[in-house]
C-alpha positions in Angstrom: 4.2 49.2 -18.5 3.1 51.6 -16.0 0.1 50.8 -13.8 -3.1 53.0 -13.9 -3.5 53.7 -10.8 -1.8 56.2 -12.6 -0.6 56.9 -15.5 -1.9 53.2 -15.6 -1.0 50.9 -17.7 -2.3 44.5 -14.7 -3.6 35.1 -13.2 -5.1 30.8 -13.7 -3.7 27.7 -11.5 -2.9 24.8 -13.8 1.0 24.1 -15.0 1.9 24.7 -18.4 2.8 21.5 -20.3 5.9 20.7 -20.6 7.5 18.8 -23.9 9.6 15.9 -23.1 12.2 17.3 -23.9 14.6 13.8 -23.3 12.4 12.0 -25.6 12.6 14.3 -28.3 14.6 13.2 -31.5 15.4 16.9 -32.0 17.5 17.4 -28.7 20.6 15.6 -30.8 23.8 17.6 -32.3 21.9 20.4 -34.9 23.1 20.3 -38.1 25.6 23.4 -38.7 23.0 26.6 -39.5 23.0 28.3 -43.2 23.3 31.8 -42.2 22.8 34.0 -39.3 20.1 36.3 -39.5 19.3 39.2 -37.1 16.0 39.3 -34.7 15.3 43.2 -35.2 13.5 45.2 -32.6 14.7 43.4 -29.7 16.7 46.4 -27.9 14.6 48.4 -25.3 15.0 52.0 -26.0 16.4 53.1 -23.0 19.7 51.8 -24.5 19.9 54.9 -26.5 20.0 57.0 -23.7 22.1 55.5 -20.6 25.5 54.9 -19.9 27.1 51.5 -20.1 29.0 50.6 -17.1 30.2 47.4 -16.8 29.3 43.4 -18.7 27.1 40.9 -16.8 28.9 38.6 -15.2 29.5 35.1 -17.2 28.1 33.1 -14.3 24.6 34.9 -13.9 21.8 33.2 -14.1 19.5 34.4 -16.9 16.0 33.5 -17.8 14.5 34.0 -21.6 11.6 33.1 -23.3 11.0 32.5 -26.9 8.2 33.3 -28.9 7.4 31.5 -32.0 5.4 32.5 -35.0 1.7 31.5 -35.6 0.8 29.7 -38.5 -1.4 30.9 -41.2 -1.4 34.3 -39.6 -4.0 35.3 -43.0 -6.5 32.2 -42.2 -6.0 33.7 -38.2 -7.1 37.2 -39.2 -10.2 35.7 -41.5 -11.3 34.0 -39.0 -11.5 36.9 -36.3 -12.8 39.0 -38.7 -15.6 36.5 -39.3 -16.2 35.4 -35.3 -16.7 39.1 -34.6 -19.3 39.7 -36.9 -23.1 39.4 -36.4 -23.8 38.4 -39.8 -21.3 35.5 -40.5 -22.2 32.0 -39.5 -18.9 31.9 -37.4 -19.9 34.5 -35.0 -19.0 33.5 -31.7 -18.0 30.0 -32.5 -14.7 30.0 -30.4 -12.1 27.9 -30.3 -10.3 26.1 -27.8 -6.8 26.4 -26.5 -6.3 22.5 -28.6 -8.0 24.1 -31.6 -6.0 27.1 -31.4 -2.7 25.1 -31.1 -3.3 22.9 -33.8 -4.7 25.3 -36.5 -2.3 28.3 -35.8 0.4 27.6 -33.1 3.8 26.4 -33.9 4.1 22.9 -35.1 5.8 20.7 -32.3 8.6 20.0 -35.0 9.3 23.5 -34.9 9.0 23.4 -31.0 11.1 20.9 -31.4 13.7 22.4 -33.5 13.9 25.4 -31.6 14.1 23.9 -28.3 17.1 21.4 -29.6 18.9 24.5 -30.7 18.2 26.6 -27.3 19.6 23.0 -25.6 22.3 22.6 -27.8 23.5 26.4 -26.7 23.6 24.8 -23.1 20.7 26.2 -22.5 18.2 24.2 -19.6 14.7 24.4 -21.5 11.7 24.3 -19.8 7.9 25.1 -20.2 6.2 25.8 -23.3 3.1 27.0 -23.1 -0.3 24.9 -24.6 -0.2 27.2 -27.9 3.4 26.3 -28.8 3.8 29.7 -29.1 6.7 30.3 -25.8 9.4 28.2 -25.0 10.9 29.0 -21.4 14.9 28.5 -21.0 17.4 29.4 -18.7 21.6 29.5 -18.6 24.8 31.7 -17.6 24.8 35.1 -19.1 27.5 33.3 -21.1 25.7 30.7 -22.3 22.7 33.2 -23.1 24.9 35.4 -25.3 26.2 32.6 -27.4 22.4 31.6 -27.9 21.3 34.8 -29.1 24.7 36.0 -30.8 24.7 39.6 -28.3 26.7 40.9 -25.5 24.7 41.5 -21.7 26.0 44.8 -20.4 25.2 46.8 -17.4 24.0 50.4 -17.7 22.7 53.3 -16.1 19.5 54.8 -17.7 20.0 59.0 -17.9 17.0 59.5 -17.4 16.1 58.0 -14.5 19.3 56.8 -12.4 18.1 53.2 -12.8 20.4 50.8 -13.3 19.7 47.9 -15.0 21.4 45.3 -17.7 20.5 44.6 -21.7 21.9 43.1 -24.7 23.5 46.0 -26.1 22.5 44.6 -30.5 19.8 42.5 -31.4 19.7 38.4 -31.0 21.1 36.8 -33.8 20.0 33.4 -34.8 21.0 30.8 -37.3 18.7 31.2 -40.2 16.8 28.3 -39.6 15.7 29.0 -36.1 15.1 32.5 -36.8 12.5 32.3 -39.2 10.3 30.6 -36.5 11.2 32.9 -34.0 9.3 36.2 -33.5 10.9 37.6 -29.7 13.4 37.1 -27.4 12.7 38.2 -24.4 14.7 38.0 -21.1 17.6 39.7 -22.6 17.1 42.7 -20.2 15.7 43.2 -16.8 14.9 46.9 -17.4 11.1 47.7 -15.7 8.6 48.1 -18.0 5.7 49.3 -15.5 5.6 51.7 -12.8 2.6 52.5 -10.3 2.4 55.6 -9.5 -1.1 55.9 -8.1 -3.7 58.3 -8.5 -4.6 58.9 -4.6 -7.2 61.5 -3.6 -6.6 64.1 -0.7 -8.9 61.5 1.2 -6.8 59.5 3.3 -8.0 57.4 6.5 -6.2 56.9 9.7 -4.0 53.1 8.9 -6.7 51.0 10.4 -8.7 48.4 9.4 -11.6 49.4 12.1 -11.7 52.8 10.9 -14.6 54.4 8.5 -13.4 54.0 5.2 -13.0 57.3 3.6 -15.2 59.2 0.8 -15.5 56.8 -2.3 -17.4 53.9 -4.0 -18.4 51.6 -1.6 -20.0 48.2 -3.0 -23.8 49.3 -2.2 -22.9 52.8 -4.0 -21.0 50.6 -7.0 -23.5 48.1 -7.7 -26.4 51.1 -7.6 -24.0 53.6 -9.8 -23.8 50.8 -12.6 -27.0 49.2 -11.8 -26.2 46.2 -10.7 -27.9 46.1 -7.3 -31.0 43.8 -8.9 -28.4 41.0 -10.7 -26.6 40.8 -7.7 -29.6 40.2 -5.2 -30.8 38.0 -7.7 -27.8 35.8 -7.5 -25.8 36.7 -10.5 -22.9 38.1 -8.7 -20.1 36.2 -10.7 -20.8 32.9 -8.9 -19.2 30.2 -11.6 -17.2 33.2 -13.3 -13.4 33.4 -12.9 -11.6 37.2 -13.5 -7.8 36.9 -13.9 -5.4 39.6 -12.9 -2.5 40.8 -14.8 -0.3 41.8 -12.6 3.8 43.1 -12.3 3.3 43.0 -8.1 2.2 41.1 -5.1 -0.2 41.8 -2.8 -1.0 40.9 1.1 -4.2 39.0 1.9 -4.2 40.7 4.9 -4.8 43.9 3.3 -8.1 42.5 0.7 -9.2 40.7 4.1 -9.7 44.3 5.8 -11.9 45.9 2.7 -14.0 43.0 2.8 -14.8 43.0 6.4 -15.2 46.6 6.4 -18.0 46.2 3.6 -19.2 43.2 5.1 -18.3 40.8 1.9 -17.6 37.2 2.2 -16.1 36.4 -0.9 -13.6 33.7 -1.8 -9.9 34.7 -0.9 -7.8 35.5 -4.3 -5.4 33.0 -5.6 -2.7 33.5 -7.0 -0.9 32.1 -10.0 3.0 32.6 -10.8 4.2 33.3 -14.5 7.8 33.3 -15.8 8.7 32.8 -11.9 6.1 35.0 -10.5 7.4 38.4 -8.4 8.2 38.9 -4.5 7.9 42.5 -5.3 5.4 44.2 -3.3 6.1 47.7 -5.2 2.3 48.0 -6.9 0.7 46.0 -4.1 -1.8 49.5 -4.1 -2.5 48.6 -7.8 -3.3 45.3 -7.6 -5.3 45.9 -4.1 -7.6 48.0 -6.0 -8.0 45.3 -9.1 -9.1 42.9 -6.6 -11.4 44.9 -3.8 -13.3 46.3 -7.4 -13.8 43.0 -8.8 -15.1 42.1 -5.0 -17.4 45.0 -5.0 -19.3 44.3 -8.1 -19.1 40.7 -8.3 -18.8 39.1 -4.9 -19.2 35.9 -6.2 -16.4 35.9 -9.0 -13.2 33.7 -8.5 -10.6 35.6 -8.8 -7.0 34.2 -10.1 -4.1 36.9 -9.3 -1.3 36.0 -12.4 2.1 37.5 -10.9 5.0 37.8 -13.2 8.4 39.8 -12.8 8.1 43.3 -14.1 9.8 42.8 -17.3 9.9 42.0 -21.1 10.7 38.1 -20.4 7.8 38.4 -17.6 5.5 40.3 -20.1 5.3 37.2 -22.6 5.3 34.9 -20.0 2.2 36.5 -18.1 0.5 37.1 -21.3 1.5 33.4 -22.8 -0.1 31.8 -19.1 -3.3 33.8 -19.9 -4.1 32.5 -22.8 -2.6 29.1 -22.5 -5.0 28.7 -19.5 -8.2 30.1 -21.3 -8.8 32.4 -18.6 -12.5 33.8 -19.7 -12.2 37.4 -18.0 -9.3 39.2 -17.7 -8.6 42.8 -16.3 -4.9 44.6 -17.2 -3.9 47.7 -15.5 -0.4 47.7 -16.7 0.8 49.1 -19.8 2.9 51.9 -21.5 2.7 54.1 -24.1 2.6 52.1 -27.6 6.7 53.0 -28.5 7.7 52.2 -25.5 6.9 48.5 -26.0 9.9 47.1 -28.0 8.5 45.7 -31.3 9.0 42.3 -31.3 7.4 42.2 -28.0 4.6 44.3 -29.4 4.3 41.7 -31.9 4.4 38.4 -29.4 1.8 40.5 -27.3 -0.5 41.0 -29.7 -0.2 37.4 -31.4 -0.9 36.2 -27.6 -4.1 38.4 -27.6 -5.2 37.6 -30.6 -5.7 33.8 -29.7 -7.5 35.1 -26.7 -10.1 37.1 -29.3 -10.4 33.7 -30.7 -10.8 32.1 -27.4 -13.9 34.2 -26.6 -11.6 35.5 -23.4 -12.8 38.9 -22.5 -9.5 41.2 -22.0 -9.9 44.7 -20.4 -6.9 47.3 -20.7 -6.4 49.9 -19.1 -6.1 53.4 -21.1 -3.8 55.6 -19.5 -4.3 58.3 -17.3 -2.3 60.8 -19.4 -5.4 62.0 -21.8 -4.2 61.9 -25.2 -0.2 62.8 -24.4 0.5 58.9 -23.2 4.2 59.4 -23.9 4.3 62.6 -22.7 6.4 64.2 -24.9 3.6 66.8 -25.8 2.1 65.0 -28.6 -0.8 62.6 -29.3 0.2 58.7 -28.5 -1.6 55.8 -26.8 -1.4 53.3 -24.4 -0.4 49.8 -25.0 -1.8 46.8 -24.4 -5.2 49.0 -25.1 -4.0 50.0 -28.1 -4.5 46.7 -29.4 -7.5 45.9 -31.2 -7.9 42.5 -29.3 -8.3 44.4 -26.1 -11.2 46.1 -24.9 -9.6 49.7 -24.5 -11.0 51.4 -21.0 -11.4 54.9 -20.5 -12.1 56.8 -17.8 -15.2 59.2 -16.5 -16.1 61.7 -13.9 -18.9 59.3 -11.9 -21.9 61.4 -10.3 -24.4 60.0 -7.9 -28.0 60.7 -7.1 -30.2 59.8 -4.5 -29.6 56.4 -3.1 -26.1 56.4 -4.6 -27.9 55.9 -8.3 -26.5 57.1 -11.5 -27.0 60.5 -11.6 -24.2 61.7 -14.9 -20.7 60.7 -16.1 -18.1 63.3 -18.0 -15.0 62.7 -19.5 -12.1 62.3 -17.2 -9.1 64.5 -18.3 -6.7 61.8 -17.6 -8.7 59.2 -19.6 -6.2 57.7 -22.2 -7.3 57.8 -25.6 -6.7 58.7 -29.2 -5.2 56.8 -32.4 -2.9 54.0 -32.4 0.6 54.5 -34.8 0.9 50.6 -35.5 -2.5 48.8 -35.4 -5.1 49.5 -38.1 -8.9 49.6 -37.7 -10.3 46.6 -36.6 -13.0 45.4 -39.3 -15.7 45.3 -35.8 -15.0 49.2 -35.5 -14.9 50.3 -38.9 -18.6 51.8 -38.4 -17.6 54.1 -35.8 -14.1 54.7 -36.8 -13.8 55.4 -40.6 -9.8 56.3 -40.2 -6.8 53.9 -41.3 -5.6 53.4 -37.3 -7.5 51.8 -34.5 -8.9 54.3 -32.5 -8.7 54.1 -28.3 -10.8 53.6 -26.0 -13.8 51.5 -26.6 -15.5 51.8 -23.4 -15.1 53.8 -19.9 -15.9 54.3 -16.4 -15.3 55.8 -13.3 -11.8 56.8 -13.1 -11.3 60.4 -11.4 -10.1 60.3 -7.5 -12.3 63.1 -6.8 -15.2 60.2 -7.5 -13.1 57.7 -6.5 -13.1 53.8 -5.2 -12.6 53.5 -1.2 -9.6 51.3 -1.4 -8.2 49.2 1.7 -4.1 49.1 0.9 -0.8 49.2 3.1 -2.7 48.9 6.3 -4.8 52.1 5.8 -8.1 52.9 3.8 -7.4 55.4 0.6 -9.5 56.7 -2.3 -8.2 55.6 -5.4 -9.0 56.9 -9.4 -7.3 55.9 -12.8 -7.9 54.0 -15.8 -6.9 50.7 -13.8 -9.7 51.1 -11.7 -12.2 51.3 -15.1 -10.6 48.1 -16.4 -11.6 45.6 -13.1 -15.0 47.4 -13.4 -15.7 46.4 -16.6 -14.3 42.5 -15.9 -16.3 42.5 -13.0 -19.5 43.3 -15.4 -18.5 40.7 -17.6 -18.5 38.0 -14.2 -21.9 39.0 -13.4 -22.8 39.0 -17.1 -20.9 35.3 -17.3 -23.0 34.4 -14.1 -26.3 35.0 -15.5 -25.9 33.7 -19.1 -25.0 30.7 -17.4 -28.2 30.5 -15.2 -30.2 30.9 -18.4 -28.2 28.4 -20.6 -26.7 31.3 -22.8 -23.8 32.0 -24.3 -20.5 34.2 -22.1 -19.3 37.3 -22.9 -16.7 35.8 -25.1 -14.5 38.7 -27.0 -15.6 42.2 -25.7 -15.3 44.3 -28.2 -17.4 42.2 -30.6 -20.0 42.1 -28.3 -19.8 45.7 -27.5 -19.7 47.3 -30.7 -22.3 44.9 -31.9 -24.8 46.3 -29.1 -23.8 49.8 -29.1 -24.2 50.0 -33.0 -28.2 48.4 -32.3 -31.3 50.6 -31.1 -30.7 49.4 -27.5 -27.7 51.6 -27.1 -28.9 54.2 -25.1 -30.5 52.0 -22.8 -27.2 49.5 -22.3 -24.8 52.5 -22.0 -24.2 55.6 -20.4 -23.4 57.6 -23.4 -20.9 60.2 -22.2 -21.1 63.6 -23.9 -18.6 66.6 -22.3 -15.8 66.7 -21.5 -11.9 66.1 -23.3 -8.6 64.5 -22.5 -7.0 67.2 -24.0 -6.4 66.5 -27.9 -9.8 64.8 -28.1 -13.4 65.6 -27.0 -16.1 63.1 -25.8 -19.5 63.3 -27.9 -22.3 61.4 -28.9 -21.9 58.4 -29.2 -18.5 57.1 -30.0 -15.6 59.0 -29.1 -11.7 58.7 -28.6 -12.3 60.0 -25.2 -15.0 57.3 -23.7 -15.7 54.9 -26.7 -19.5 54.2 -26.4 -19.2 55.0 -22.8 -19.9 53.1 -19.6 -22.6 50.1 -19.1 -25.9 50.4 -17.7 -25.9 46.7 -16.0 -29.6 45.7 -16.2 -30.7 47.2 -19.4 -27.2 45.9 -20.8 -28.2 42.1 -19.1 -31.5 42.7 -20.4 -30.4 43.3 -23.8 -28.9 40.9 -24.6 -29.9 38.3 -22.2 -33.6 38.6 -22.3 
């Protein structure tokens, strides 16, 4: 995934359980498999165009993880059809991590099974996360490849220099452990996301006394979206906890500067390691802006910064943690164009977000800051995790301010990600704005051009900062100050996003709740009334949306 600070594509404290593994019946000699049978999609793409140069040494250590297949995937889908919809009796009755388990996560015999097998291999098994849906092992490269039945070689990518190591075929499993297993992951190390950053001209001299340069402060912020009256009223997040996805670290020192130079006394971040977690301080920009957004709208969020390495085994660990922990607001500003994920990884990422829909976890995604070319290859493609119909897709908009830094207009940005997805159909909650057979992308948007930029404090100096991944923390941080406030009044959260959303914007109080953008195109796609594969239904107006729906 790539992070939108341009072209975009983004955790919670508690340990994973752990099955006891010693105790466990099903740690004992397998019985010989049937058949093998072969784990298809699980070769990244850039196989197809590098150069193989060498194996992986036998004595490397290698980390994997294991997704397993829900259960009843057709009672899953009923039931997210029916907590989405204002008119069924189900809607918004959410379940919890336990209820998720039990109803559609892996049995623990088949965590069981699968977990003997990956031990019996050599492998050293450790976490699985509270769904039963990822087991975590480790083992020699040798070890790894007798597991999975493939080779680990090195190779240069042609297109980029990189090198890098994969399994050069797909995982092959005995039968029996294959049809409970969806992904393998861990198999490569080739990055998934880059950062990039969308940087304006703007650029402040590297010090954290100086004047921050031209863009959004947290006064201008809060009166753009029309927050400033939630805020002083004390619904500034306080209670409400935002998780970060994010493939990078970040220095304190750097989120310590933007506050004092607004004058914010917010709690510091903390930060929460998946699948290892990442020393990598390559995006620190990226997830500097995640956090000082989030800080600027709602200074009274806790904020939880999930850190996993920046690939495919990192992916389902990082997405596995999220759910697993029932984090209730979570921003993502990592992502890549939909077939660039591999498809069984496609497929564990979306069965991860789909619990989260059924959670009530509010997930924001990114778009992409490519318009509607994400892949670049000068057609019409879209960004994924946004893509998927269990995110909240974010767009992007041209912000213009008035007097007192209010709301004065909003256009389409041309980078704003959007379009039609190739692999997810229409989501039954967007079928009234989107009558095609694909899920349409993005559902929402908001400031994301660095000419109307965030002022950002990052690497020791203050910088203006656009993209999509700056629209995705907005919107999280709404849904803090939203949390906050329904709280206060005994309501109900946010819960899934785009339930909520589409269920407001299709209601006669949409054109008070939203800033319904109208010009502008990404390219393939113009933004109209109304929705649009540009914008969605646009961005929020806070207190008419509060007011809305919160009384």
């Amino acid at each position: 995934m790539k992070s939108r600070i341009r072209p975009v594509v983004g955790l919670l404290a508690a340990p994973l359980p752990i099955i006891a593994l010693a105790a466990t019946p099903a740690f004992a000699a397998q019985p010989a498999a049937q058949s093998p049978a072969v784990l298809r999609g699980d070769v990244v793409a850039a196989v197809s165009h590098s150069a193989r140069t060498g194996e992986v040494p036998a004595g490397q250590r290698i980390s994997v993880a294991v997704s397993l297949a829900q259960r009843d995937t057709a009672g899953l889908d009923a039931f997210l059809n029916r907590v989405t919809d204002p008119s069924s009796p189900d809607y918004q009755h959410y379940l919890t991590v336990d209820q998720f388990a039990q109803r559609y996560g892996a049995t623990p015999a088949t965590v069981a099974k699968v977990s003997g097998y990956l031990a019996g291999q050599g492998l050293q098994v450790g976490q699985v996360t509270a769904n039963r849906l990822t087991i975590e092992a480790s083992g020699s490269a040798a070890q790894v490849q007798k597991a999975f039945g493939t080779s680990l070689a090195t190779y240069r990518d042609g297109r980029s220099g990189r090198s890098y190591y994969a399994n050069s075929g797909a995982p092959v499993l005995p039968a029996d452990i294959a049809a409970a297993v969806t992904d393998v992951s861990g198999l490569s190390d080739f990055t998934k996301y880059t950062h990039p950053g969308i940087r304006s001209s703007a650029q402040a001299t590297p010090d954290a006394t100086a004047k921050a340069p031209a863009g959004l402060s947290p006064t201008n912020a809060q009166a753009a979206y029309n927050l400033t009256s939630a805020v002083k009223a004390g619904y500034n997040g306080t209670g409400a906890t935002v998780g970060l996805l994010e493939f990078s670290g970040f220095k304190q020192s750097d989120v310590a500067a933007y506050d004092k130079g607004f004058g914010l006394t917010p709690g510091a971040p903390s930060v929460v390691s998946a699948g290892g977690g990442t020393t990598d301080l390559s995006g620190q920009d990226e997830v500097d802006l995640d956090i000082e957004v989030v800080q600027a709208l709602a200074p009274g969020a806790t904020i939880k910064v999930y850190e996993a390495p920046n690939s495919d085994a990192g992916e389902t660990a990082i997405y596995g943690k999220l759910v697993s922990d029932n984090v209730p607001v979570i921003s993502i500003s990592w992502g890549t164009y939909e077939a660039g994920e591999t498809p069984s990884n496609r497929v564990a990422v979306d069965a991860d977000l789909k619990e989260a829909a059924a959670q009530g976890q509010s997930v924001y995604a990114a778009s992409g800051d490519s318009g509607s070319d994400d892949a670049g290859d000068g057609g019409t493609s879209v960004d994924f995790p946004a893509a998927d119909p269990w995110t909240t897709g974010t767009g992007g908009t041209t912000l213009s301010l008035g007097s007192g830094g209010a709301w004065k207009g909003e256009k389409a940005w041309s980078g704003s990600g959007g379009g039609v997805s190739s692999y997810f159909n229409t989501p039954s909650y967007q079928s009234n704005a989107n009558t095609g057979t694909y899920r349409a992308v993005p559902d929402v948007a908001a400031n994301a051009d660095p000419a109307s930029g965030w002022a950002v404090y990052t690497g020791g100096a203050w910088a203006e900062f656009g993209g999509t991944s700056a629209a995705a923390p907005n919107w999280a941080a709404f849904t803090a100050v939203y949390n906050s406030e329904a709280k206060a009044k005994g309501k109900p959260s946010f819960g899934f996003a785009n339930g909520r959303i589409y269920s407001l914007a299709g209601s006669s109080a949409y054109s008070a709740a939203f800033h319904d953008v109208k010009s502008g195109s990404n390219g393939a796609y113009s933004a109209g009334t109304g929705y649009d594969k540009v914008t969605g239904w646009g961005s929020y107006n806070g207190a008419n949306f509060l007011k809305a729906e919160l009384g």
